[in-house]
Backbone as CSV, one residue per row, in Angstrom:
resi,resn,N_x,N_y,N_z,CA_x,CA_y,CA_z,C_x,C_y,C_z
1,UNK,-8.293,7.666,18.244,-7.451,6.717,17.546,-6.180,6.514,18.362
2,UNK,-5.616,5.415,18.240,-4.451,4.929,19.310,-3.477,4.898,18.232
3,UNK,-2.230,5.339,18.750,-0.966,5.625,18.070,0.000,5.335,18.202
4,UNK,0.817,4.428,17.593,1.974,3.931,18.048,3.207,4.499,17.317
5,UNK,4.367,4.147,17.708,5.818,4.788,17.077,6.099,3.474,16.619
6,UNK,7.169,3.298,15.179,8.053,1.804,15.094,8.781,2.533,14.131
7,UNK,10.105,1.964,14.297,11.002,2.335,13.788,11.622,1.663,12.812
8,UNK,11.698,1.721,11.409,11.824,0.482,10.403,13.335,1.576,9.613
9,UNK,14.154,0.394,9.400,14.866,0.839,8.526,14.537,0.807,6.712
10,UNK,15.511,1.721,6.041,15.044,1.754,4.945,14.567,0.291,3.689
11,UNK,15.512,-0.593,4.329,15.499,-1.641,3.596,13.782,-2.192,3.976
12,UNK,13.672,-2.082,5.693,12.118,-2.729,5.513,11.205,-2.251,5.338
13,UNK,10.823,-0.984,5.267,10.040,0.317,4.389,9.838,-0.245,3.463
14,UNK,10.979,-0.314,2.601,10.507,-0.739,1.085,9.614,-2.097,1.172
15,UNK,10.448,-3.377,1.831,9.516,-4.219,2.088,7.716,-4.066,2.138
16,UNK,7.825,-3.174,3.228,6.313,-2.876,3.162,5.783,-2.078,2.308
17,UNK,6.251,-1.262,1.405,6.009,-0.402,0.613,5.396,-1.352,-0.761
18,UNK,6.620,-2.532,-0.695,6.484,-3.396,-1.942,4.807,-4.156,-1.232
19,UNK,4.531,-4.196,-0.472,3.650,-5.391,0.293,2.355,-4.287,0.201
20,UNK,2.510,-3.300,0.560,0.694,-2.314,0.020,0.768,-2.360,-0.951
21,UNK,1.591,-1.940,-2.175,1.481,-2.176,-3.549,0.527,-3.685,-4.538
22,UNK,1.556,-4.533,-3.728,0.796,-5.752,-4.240,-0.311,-5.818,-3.767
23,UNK,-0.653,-5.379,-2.739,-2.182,-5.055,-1.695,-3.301,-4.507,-2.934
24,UNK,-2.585,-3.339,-2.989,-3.320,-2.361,-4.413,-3.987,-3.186,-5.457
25,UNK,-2.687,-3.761,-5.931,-3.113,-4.562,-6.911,-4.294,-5.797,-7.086
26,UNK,-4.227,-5.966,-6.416,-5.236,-7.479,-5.670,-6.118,-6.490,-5.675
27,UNK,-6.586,-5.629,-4.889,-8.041,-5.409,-4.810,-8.836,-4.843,-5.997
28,UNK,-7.450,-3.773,-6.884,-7.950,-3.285,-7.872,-8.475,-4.650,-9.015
29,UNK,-8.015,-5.784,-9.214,-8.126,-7.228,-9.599,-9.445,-7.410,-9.221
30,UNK,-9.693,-7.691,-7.915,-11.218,-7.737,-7.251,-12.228,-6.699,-7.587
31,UNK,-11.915,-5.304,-7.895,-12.948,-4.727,-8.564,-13.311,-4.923,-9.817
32,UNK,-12.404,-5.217,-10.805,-12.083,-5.275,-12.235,-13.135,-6.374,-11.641
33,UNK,-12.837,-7.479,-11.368,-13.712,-8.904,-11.855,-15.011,-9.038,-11.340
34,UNK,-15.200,-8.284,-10.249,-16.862,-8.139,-9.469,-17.451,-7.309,-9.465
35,UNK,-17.026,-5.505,-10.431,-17.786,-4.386,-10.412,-18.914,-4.380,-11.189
36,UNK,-19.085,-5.651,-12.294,-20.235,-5.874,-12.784,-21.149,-7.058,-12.552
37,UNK,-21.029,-7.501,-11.219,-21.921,-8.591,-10.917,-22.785,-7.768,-10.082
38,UNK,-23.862,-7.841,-10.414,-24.553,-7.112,-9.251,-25.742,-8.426,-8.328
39,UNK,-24.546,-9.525,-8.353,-25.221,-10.434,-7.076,-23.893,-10.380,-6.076
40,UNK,-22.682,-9.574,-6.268,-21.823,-9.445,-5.498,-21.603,-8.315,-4.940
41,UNK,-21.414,-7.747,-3.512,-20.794,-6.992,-3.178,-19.475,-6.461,-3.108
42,UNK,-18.407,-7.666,-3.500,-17.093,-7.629,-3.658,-16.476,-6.743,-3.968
43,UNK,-16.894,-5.850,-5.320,-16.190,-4.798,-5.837,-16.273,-3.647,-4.731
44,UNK,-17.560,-3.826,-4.063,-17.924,-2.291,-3.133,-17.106,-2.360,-1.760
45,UNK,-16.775,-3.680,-1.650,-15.665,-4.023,-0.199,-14.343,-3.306,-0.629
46,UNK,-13.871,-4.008,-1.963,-12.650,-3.827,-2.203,-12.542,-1.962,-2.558
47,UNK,-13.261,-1.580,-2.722,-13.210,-0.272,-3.478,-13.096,0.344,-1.892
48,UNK,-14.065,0.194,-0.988,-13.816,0.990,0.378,-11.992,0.564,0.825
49,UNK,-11.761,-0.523,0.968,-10.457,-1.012,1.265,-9.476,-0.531,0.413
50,UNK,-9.658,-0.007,-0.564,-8.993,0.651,-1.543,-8.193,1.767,-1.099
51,UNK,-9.593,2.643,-1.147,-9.755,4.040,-0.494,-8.781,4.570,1.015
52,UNK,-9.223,3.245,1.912,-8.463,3.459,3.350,-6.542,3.295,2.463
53,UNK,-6.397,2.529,2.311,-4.868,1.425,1.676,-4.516,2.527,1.187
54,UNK,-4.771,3.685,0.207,-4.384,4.581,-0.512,-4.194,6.177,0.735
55,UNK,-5.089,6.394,1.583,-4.802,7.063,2.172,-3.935,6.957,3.181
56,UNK,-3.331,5.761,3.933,-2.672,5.138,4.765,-1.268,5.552,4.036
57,UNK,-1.235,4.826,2.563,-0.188,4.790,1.480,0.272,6.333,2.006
58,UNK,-0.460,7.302,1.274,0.233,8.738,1.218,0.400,9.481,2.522
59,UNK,-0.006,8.960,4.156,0.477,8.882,4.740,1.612,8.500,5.319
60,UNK,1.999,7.293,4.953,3.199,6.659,5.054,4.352,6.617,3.878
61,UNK,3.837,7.300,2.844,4.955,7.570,2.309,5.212,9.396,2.506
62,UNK,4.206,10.347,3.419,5.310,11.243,3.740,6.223,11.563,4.637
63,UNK,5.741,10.225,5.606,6.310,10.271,6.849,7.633,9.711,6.828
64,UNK,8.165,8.675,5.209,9.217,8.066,4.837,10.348,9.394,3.910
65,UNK,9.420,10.158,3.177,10.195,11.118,2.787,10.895,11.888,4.149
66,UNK,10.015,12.639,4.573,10.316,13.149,6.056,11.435,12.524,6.717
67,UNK,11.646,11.227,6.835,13.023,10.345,7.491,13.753,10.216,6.371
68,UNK,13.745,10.866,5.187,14.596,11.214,3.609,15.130,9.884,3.640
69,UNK,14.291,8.931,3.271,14.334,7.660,3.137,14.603,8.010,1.255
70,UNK,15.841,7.240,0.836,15.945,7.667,-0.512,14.831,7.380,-1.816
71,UNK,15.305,7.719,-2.905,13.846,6.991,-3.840,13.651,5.885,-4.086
72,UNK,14.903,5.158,-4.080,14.731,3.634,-4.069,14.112,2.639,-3.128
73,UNK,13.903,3.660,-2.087,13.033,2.763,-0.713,11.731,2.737,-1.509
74,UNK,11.106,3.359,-2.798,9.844,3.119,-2.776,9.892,2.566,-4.196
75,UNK,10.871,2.191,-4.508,10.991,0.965,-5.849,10.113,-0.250,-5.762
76,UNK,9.751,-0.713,-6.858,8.848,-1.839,-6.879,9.242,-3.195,-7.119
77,UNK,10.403,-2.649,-8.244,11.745,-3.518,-8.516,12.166,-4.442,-7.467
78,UNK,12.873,-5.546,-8.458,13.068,-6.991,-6.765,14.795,-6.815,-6.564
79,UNK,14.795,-5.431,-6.708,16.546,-5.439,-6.519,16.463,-4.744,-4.661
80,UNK,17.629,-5.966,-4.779,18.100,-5.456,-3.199,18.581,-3.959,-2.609
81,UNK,18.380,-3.453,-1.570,18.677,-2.381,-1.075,20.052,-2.226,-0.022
82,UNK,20.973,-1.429,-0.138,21.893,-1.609,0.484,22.002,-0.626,1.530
């Protein structure tokens, strides 16, 4: 696996923090509405994509604790960060 460094301040953390979240949401949406069609595969895409998004998630949010990025970097809330 290839590995890169980037350096984000706290304000754009959250950004992206807010941006997998809504990620979450959408797919969990896509399972809810296609886990009982069984002429679709949809739910079984979104559920693998799930799975990766969530482990990535608790990756990247210990690597944000670790830079003691405060608790509000992982607010969901549309209030600004200072």
């Amino acid at each position: 696996m290839r590995k890169f460094t980037l350096e984000v301040s706290e304000q754009n953390f959250s950004l992206v923090w807010r941006s997998l979240n809504a990620l979450e949401e959408n797919l969990l949406k896509v399972i809810d509405e296609y886990e009982d069609d069984p002429d679709s595969e949809l739910a079984a895409f979104a559920g693998n994509d799930l799975v990766y998004l969530r482990l990535y998630k608790d990756e990247l949010e210990k690597s944000a604790k670790d830079a003691v990025f405060s608790e509000s970097a992982f607010s969901l809330n549309d209030e600004v960060l200072e």
